[in-house]
N, C-alpha and C positions, 0 to 999 in steps of 0.2 A: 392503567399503570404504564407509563415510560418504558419502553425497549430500551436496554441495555445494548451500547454500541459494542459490537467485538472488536474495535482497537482500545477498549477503556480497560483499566487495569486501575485496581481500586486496594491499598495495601492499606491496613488498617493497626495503629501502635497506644496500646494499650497502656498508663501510665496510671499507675498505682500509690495511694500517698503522696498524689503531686503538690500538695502543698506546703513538702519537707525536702521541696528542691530544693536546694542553698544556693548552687547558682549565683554570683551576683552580678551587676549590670555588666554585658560585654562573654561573659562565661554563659557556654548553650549544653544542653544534654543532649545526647546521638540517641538515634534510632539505630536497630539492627538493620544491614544492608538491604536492599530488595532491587530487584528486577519487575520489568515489566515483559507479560508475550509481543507486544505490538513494538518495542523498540529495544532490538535485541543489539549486545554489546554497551548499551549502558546499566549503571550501578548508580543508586539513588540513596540516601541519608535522610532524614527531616532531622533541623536543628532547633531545638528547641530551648530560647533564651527565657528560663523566669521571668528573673526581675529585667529584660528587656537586653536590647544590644544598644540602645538610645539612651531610651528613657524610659526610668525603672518601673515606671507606675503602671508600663503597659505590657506585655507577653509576644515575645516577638515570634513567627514562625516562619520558617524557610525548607524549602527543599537544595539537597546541592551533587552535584556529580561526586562519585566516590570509584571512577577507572580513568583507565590511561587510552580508552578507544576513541580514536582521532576520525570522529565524525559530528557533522552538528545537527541537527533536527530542529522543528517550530514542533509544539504542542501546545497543549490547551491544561492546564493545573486548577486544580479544584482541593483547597481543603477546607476541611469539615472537622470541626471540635464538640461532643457532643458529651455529655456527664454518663455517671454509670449507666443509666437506665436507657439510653443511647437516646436523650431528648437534645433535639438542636440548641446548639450557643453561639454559635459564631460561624463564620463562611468566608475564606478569603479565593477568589477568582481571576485568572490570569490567563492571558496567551502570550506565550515568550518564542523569542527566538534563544536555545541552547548552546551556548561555546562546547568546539573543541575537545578543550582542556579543564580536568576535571580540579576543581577545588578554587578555580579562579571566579567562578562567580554564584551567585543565590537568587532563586526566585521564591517570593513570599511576602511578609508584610512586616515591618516592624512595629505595629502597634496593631496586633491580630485582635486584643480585647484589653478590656482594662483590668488591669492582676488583680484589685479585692475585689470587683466584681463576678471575677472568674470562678476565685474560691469560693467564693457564697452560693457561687450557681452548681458547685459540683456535688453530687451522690456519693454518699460514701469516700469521698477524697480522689474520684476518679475520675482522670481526662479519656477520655477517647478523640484519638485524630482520623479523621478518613483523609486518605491522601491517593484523589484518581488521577491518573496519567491520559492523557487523548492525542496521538500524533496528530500533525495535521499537513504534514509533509508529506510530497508523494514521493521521496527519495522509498520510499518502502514499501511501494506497491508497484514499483518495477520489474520486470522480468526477470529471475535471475535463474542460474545454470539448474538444474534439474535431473534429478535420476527416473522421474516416472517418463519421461519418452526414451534410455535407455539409450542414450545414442551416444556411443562413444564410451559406453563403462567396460569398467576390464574389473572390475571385483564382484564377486557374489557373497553376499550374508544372508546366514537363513538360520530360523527361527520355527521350529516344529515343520510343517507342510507350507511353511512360507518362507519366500526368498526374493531379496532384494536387488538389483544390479546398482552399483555405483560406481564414483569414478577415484582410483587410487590417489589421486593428486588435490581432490577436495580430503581425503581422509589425513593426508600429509599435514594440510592446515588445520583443520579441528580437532582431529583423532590422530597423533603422531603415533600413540603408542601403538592401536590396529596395524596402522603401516609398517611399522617397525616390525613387528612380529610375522603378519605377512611377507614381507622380505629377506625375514630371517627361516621361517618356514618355504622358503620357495612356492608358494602355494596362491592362489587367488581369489580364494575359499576360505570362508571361515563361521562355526556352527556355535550357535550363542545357546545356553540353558537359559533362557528367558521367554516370557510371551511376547508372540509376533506383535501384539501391539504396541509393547514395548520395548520394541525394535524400533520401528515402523518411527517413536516417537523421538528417539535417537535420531534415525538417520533425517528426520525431520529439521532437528537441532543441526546437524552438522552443514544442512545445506542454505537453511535461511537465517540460524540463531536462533529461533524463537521456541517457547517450551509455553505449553497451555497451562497457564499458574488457575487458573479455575477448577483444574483437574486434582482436588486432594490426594485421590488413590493412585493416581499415575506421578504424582510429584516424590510420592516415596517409592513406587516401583524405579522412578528413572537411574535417583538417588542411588539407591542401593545395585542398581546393576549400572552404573557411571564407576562406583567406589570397583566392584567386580571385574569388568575389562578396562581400568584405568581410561576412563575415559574424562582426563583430570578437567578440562575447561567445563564439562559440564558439572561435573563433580562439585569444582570449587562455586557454584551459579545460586547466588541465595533467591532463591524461588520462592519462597515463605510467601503468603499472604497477610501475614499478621504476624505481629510481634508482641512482646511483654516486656516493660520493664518496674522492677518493684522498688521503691525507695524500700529499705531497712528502717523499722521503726519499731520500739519500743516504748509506753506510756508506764509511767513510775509515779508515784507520789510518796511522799518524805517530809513528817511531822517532826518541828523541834521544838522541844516544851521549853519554856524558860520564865513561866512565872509569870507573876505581873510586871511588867516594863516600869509603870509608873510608880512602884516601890524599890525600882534603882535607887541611890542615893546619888548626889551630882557629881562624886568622884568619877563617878564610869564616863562624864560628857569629855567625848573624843576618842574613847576606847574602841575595842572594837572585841565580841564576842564571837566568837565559834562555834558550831555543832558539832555532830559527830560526822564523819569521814564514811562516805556512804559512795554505791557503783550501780549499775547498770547490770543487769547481764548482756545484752547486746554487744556492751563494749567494756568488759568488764576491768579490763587493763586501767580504763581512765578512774581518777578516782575526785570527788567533787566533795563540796562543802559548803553550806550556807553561814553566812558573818551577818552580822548586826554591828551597826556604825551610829555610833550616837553624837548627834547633833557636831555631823561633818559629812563634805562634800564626797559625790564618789570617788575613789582612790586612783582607780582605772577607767577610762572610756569605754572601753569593751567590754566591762563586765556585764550581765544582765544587774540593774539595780532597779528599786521603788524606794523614793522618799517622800516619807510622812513628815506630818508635823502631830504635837499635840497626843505624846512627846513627840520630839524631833527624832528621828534614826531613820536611817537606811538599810535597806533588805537585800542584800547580792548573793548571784549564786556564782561560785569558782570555781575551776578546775585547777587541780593540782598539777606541779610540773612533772610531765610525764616524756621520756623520750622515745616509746617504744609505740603508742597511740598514735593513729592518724588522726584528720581532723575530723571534726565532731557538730554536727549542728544540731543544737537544742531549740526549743520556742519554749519558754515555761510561762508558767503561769504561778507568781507568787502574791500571797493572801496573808496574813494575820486573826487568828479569829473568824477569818470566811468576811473580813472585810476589807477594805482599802484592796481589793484584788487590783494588779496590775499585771498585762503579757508581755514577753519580750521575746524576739528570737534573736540567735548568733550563730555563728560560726567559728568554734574556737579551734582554732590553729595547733599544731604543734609545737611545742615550747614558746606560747607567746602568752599564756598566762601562768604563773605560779603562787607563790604563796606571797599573802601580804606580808 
């Protein structure tokens, strides 16, 4: 088995019913923030385009800066799409040089896989992304200031039988509030209720940035005593190794009886029939209805429609004008007797469908 390098940092975002992204071409879904230990001061995203940022038929995927730290790096990107069962799909591979400036650029692929291929390959409705990080820049393996040779500190923090020396003037840039309060207490001392280790991994953070995201139980100790001695920059630091996000779905089906069709009499050609007015719980504000359109074209482009012949009618499902509903994307699947089945998906708007 392959040694895992310790500058790799491998965030992993869990996507739930992705195939009720709506999304359309140019529109991306966020990932929750994340950091890496190896490249400390950046903040990471993956964007994730459905129907593509190009062209719609393929799944585009990118990673992008999401801070304002004005530094650039080279690393090495690796992501990994893989269905529930964490079987391989796809692999996109990159070594980049990093801007600067955070949101001005994207490394990834815009045609990471082709989208109905994607869906057929998923378990259960489920993407998994691995997305690892690899510096490869020695900007961060340079020497930087230090508290363990002790040379030059004027603060002591101590933590049970353990005690740290540091330098007040690194505590000013990462930890203002410590400073502050030492300042304000006249003192050069100061005793934490926390474990020495996780001290230790504080003061670790304050002098090089980096927090060991590998470490689950230490990621909630740091957390919780960062929130305790305001130690806000860490505090605010999404350290997370994984994230979740769930598309909201609900599955419905809704029978409307109406007899034999072919014992309409031919007054009804052009009419159009109604059901009854039926909701979701999900979103139960919206309220919808299936029509029957005899032998005429559909009404609206946007609605979901099947036309038959033999008889001739149309099958549409509508939403009624609601102004209090946000937008709503369906895929239905409408039938007759369990034949002539046709699917449709949409994305309907607010107030941009209403009543025929």
């Amino acid at each position: 088995m392959e040694k895992k390098n310790d500058d790799e940092f491998t965030f992993t975002w869990i996507i739930e019913n992705f195939s009720m992204c709506h999304q359309p071409k140019g529109d991306y879904l966020r990932s929750p923030p994340f950091v890496s230990h190896s490249l400390p001061g950046f903040i990471w995203r993956i964007l994730l385009y459905p129907q593509g940022n190009l062209n719609e038929t393929y799944v585009a995927i990118f990673i992008r800066r999401d801070d304002d730290f004005l530094e650039t790096c080279s690393l090495k990107l690796n992501i990994e799409g893989r269905d529930g069962n964490e079987k391989f799909i796809f692999r996109i591979t990159e070594q980049t040089n990093v801007a600067a400036i955070e949101g001005t650029e994207r490394w990834g692929s815009a045609e990471a896989f082709d989208r109905k291929s994607l869906f057929e390959s998923l378990i259960n409705d489920i993407l998994i992304i691995k997305c690892t990080l690899q510096p490869v820049c020695e900007v961060y393996k340079k020497e930087v200031l230090s508290c363990r040779n002790e040379v030059l500190t004027d603060v002591v923090l101590r933590s049970g039988n353990s005690s740290f020396k540091v330098h007040k003037a690194i505590l000013w840039a990462r930890w203002p509030k410590l400073a502050e309060k030492l300042d304000a207490e006249e003192t050069n001392e100061q005793v934490f209720d926390i474990e020495s280790y996780t001290l230790n991994a504080m003061i670790d953070y304050v002098y090089t940035g980096k927090v060991d995201c590998r470490d689950s139980e230490l990621l909630v100790k740091l957390h919780s005593a960062a929130a305790k001695y305001e130690f806000l920059k860490l505090q605010a630091l999404p350290i997370a190794q994984k994230g979740r996000t769930r598309i909201n779905v609900q599955k419905m089906s809704f029978e409307f009886s109406m007899g034999s069709l072919r014992s309409w009499p031919r007054h009804t050609i052009g009419g159009i029939l109604y059901s009854q007015v039926f909701s979701v719980d999900i979103c139960n504000s919206c309220k919808w209805h299936l029509n029957i359109v005899f032998n005429k074209t559909c009404i609206q482009k946007s609605m979901h429609c099947m036309q038959q012949y033999e008889p001739n009618y149309e099958i549409s499902l509508y939403k009624l004008n609601d102004n209090e509903s946000n937008p709503v994307f369906v895929r239905s699947k409408l039938s007759l007797d369990g034949k002539y089945v046709a699917e449709y998906e949409h994305l309907y708007e607010t107030n941009k469908l209403g009543y025929v």
